[in-house]
C-alpha positions as CSV (number, residue, x, y, z in Angstrom):
1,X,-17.1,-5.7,-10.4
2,X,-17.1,-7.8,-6.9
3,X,-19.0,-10.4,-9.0
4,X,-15.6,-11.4,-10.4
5,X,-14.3,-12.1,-7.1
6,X,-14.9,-15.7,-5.7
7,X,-17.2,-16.1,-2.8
8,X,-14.7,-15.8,-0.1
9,X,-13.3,-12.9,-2.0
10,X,-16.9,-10.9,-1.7
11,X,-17.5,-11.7,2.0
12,X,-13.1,-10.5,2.5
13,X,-14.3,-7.4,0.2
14,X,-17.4,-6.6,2.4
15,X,-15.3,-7.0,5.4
16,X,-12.8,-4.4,3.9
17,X,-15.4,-1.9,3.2
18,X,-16.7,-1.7,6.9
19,X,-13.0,-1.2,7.6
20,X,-12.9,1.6,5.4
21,X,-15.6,3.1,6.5
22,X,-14.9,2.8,10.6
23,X,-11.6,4.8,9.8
24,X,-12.8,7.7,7.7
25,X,-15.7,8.2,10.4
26,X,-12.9,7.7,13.0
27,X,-10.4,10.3,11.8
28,X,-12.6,12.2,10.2
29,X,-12.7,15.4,12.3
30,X,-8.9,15.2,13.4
31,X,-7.8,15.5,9.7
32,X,-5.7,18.2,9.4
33,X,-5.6,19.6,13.0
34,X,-2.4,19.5,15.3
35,X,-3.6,17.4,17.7
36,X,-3.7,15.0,15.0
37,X,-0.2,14.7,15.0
38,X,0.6,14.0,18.2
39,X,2.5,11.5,19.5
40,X,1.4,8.9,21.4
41,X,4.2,5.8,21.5
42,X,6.8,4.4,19.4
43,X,5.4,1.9,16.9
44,X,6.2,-1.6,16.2
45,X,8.2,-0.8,13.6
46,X,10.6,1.8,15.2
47,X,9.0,4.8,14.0
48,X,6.4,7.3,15.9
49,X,2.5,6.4,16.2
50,X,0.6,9.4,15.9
51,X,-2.4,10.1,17.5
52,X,-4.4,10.1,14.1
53,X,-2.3,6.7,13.5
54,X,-3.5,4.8,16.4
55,X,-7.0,6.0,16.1
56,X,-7.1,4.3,12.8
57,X,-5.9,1.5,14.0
58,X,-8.3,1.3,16.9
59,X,-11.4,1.2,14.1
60,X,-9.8,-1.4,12.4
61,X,-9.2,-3.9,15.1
62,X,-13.0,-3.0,16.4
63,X,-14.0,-4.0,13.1
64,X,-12.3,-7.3,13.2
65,X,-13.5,-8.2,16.8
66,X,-16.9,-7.6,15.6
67,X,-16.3,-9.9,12.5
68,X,-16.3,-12.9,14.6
69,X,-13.1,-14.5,12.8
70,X,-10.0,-15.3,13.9
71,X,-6.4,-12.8,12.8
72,X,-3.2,-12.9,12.9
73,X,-2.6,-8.9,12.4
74,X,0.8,-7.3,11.3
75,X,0.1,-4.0,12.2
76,X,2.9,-0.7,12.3
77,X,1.5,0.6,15.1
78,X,1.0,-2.5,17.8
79,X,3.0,-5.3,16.4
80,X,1.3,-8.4,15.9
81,X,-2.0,-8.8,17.7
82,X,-3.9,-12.1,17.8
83,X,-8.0,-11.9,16.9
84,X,-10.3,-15.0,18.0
85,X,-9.9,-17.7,19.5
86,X,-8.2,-19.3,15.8
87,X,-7.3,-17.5,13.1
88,X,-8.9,-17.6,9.9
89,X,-6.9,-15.4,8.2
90,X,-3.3,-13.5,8.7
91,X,-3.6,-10.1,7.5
92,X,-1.0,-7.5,7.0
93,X,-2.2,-4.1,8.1
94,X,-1.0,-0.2,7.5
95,X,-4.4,1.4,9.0
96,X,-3.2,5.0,7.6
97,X,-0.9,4.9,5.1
98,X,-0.2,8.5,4.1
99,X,0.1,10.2,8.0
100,X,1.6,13.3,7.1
101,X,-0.9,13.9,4.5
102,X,-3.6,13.7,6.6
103,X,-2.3,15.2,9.0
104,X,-1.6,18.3,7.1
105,X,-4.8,18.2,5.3
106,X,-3.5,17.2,2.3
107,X,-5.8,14.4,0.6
108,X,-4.0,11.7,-0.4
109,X,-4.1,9.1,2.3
110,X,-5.4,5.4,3.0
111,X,-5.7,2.2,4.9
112,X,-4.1,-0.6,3.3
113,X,-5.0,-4.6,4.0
114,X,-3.6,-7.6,2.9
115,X,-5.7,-10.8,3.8
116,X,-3.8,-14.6,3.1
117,X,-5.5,-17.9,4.4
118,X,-3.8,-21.4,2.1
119,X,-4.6,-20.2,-1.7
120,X,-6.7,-17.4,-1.2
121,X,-4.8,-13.8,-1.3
122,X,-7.2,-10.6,-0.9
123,X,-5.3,-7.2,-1.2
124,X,-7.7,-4.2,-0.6
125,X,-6.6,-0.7,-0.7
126,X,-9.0,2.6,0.2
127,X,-8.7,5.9,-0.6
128,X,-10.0,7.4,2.8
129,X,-10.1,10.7,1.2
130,X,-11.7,10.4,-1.7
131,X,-13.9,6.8,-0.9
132,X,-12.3,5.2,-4.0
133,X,-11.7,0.8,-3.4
134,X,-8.6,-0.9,-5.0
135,X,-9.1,-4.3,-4.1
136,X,-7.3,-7.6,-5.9
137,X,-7.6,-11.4,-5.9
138,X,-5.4,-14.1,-6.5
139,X,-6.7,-15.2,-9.9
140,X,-9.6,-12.8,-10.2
141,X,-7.7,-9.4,-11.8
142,X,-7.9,-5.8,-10.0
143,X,-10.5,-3.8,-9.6
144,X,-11.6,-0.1,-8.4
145,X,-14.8,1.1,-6.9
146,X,-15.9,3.4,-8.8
147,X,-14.4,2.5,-12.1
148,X,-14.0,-1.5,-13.4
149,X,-11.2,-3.8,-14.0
150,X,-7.4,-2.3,-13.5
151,X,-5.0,-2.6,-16.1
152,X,-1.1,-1.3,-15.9
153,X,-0.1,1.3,-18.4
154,X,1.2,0.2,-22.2
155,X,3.5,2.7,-22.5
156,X,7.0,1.7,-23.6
157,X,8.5,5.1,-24.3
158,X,10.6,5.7,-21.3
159,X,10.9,9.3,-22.2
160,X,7.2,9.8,-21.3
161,X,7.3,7.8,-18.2
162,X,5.2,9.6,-15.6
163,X,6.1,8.1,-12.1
164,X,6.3,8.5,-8.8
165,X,9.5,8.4,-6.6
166,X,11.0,8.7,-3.0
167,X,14.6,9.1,-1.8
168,X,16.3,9.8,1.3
169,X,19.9,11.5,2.3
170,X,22.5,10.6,1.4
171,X,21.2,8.7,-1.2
172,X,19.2,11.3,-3.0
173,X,21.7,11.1,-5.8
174,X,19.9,7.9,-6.9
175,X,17.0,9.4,-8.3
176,X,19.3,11.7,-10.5
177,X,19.3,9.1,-13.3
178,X,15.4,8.3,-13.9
179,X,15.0,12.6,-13.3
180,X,17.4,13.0,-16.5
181,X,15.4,10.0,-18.1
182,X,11.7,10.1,-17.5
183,X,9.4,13.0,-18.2
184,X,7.8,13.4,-14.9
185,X,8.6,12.9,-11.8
186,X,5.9,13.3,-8.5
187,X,6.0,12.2,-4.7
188,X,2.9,12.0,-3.8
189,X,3.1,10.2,0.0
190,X,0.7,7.2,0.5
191,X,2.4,3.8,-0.8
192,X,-0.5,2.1,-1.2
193,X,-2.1,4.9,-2.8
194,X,0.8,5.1,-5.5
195,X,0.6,1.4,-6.4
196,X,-2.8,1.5,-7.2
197,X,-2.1,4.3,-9.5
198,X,0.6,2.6,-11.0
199,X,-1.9,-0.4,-11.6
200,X,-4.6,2.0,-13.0
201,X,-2.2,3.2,-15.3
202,X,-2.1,6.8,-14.2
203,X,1.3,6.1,-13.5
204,X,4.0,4.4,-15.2
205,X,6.2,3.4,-12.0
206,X,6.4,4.0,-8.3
207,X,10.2,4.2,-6.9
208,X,11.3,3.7,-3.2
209,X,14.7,4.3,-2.8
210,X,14.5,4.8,0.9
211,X,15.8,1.1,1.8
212,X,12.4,1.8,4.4
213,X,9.7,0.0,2.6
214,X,7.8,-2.4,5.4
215,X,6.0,-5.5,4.0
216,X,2.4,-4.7,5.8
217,X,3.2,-0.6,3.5
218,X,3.4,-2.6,0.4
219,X,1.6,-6.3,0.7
220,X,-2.0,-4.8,-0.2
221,X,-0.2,-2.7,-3.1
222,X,1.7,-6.0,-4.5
223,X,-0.8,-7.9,-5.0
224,X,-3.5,-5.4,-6.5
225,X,-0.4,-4.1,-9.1
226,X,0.5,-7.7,-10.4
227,X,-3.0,-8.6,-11.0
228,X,-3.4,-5.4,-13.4
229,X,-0.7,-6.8,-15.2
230,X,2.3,-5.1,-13.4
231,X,6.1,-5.9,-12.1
232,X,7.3,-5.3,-9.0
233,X,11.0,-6.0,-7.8
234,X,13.3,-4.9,-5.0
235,X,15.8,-2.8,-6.4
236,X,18.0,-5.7,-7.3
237,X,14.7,-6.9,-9.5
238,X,14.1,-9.9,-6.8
239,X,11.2,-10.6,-5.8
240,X,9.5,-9.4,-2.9
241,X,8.8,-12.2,-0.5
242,X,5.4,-11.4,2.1
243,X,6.8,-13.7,4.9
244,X,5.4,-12.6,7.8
245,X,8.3,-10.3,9.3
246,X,7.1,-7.1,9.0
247,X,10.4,-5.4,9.8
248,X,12.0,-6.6,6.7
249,X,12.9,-3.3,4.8
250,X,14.0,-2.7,1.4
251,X,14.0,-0.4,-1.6
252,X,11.2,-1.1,-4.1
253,X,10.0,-0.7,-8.1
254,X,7.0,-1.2,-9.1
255,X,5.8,-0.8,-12.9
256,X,3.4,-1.4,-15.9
257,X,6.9,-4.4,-16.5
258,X,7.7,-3.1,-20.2
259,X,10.7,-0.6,-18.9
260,X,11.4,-2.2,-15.6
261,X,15.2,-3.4,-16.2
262,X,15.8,0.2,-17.7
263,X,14.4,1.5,-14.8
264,X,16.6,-0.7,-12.6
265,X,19.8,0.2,-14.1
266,X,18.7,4.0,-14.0
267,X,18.6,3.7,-9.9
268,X,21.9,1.5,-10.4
269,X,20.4,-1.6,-9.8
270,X,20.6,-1.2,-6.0
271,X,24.3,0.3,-5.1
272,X,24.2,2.7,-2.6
């Protein structure tokens, strides 16, 4: 599978996958216990770091100092953090996406990375639960470890659409029209997580109608779903820019493409 990657794609991989493997050891005992869900600080990003959070995030930045290259890191938790002396690459990190979940013991949870350098665009996304790899490059097609090459769903019958979908008061009423539409709907709680089953083709669409959606939650995600072949749109169908300001929030769909303006006019194409 990694064969497909480019050189600098395998090395960013390998990188990815001691990541991966410092935060499962690293959280590995406090999943699922209350002290796991502590808090510690306010993140970057205005919302509470949990203890489990910024242990995770701890084992990834060891991981890069021990790299020996240079980063620019978006993280939630601390903001933007420098690497090196230079860096080689900016990366856009969610160390645990899925807190709650792991919190609670429920397994459905990951670390999400999203590495950028001139042309070359590395999206990696791991299941920390069950050890599965998403990872995407620019050029190169998706790919999961175990399993092969990723491709997006070909289903075209809306009816059947199984997705995923978030809302939040008082705007819960815009899910009501893909509920009455589609034939399943499931929330599941790790972004990341979601987009990669989208780009699997276990699911047909992921929906974030929150108006929360960080870039460093979704830059991993975006770029492993449009390499399987997928769409993915603010809920306006713009495109989603990854420009380095990690507090940017919006709504978000993302989908195998072939139903995308349906679902977009289901959610009301944006109006709150």
């Amino acid at each position: 599978m990694s064969e497909r990657l480019s050189s600098r794609g395998n090395d960013l991989k390998k990188l990815c996958d001691a990541i991966a493997q410092a935060v499962t050891i690293a959280i590995g005992e406090m999943v699922g216990t209350a002290e796991s869900g502590q808090m510690v600080k306010m993140g970057a990003d205005g919302t509470p770091t949990k203890s489990i959070d910024r242990i995770a995030e701890n084992a990834v930045l060891g991981e890069l100092r021990a790299s020996g290259l240079g980063f620019r890191v978006l993280s939630e938790e601390i903001g933007e953090v420098l690497i090196g002396e230079k860096p080689d690459y900016f990366l856009h990190l969610d160390p645990l996406d899925g807190t709650f979940n792991a919190i609670k013991g429920i397994p459905f949870y990951s670390v999400s990375i999203y590495l950028s350098r001139d042309d070359c665009h590395f999206g990696y996304v791991c299941d920390l639960s069950k050890g599965t790899k998403y990872f995407a490059q620019s050029g190169c097609g998706a790919w999961s470890e175990p399993g092969g090459r990723l491709y997006v769903s070909r289903n075209e019958d809306l009816e059947s659409f199984s997705i995923s979908a978030y809302t939040m008061r008082p705007h819960t009423a815009r899910i009501v029209g893909l509920g009455d539409k589609v034939r399943r709907i499931r929330s599941l709680g790790s972004t990341s997580l979601e987009m990669a089953m989208v780009a699997s083709g276990k699911l047909d669409a992921f929906v974030d109608l929150r108006g929360m959606m960080r870039v460093v939650d979704v830059a991993a995600g975006k770029l492993i779903l449009e390499e399987a072949g997928g769409l993915i749109t603010d809920a306006d169908g713009k495109e989603l820019h990854l420009d380095g300001n990690m507090w940017q929030r919006t709504d978000l769909i993302g989908s195998n493409g072939l139903r995308h303006l349906d679902l977009l006019r289901l959610i009301g194409g944006g109006c709150h």
